[in-house]
C-alpha positions, -999 to 999 in steps of 0.1 A, spaced: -611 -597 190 -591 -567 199 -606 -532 191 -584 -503 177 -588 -469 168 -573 -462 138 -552 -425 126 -544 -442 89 -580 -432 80 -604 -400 77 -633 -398 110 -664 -411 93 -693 -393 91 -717 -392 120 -746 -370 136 -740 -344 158 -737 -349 193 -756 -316 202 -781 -308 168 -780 -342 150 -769 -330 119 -747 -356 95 -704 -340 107 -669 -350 109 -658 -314 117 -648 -318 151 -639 -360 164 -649 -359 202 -645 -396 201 -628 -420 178 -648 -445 160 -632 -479 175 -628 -509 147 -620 -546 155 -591 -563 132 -603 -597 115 -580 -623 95 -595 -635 64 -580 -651 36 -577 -638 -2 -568 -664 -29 -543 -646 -44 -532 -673 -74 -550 -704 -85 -547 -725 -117 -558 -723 -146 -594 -747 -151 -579 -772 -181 -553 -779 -153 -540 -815 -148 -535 -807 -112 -555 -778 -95 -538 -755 -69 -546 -722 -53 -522 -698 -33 -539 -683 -5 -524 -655 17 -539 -640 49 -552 -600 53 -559 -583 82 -592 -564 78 -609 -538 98 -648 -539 111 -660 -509 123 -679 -515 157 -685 -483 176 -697 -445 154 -676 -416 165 -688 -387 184 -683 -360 165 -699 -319 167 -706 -298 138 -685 -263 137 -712 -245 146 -723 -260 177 -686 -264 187 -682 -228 187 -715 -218 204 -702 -246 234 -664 -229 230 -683 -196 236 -706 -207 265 -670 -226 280 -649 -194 278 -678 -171 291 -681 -195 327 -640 -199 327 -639 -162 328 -668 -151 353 -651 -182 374 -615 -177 373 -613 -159 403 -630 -173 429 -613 -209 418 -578 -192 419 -586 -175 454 -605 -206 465 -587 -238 449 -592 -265 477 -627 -259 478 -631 -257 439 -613 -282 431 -640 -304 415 -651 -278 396 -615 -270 380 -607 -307 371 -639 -305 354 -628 -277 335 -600 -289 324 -610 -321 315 -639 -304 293 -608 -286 277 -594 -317 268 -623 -330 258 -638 -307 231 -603 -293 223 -612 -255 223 -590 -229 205 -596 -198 229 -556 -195 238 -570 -170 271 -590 -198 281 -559 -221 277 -538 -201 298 -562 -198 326 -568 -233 327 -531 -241 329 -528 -214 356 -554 -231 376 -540 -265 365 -505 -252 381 -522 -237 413 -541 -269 414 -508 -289 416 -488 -266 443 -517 -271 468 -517 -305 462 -478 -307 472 -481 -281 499 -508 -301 516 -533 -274 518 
């Protein structure tokens, strides 16, 4: 069976990934869902028929096989605030440095990604670095 994630649908409920709490503030990962076929009888006759029939048409239905992870608001922000405060202190020596922090600034980035943060300073920084990142790349450095 082939495993979706679906956007039709609201991110069910789930415990935090950092305090265990019951969330779906902020979807880290989607829940993943497998589709099933199964049939409906959608008209049948009536039981003082001579001759019995039934109309049956096929459905897709969705099975929900893997939880979301998911972060309540509050320990979003504390990790968004903990994020922007080693992004800043760091910024630096990755810009000045960049072939030998470049580990370290992928991982950045893709925690960024990951978590989705709001800080537009952070954002900027990252792209900066992202961009930096790039040009030494090309120039071979």
């Amino acid at each position: 069976m082939r495993r979706v994630t679906r956007d039709d649908v609201s991110t069910p409920y789930s415990t935090c990934k950092k305090c265990g709490c019951k969330t779906r503030s902020h979807e880290l990962e989607a829940a993943e869902y497998e589709i099933f076929v199964e049939e409906v009888i959608i008209g049948s006759s009536d039981t003082y028929a001579a001759k019995r029939w039934e109309e049956v048409d096929e459905i897709e239905k969705y099975e929900r096989v893997t939880e979301p992870v998911v972060m309540c608001h509050k320990c979003w922000l504390q990790v968004q605030a903990s994020f922007v405060k080693m992004v800043k202190k760091n910024f630096d020596n990755w810009n000045e440095n960049i072939s030998s922090n470049v580990a370290a600034v992928k991982k950045a980035i893709n925690t960024q990604v990951y978590y989705d943060f709001e800080d537009g300073e952070t954002i900027g920084s990252l792209k900066t670095l992202a961009k930096t990142l790039k040009e030494a790349s090309l120039d071979g450095r």
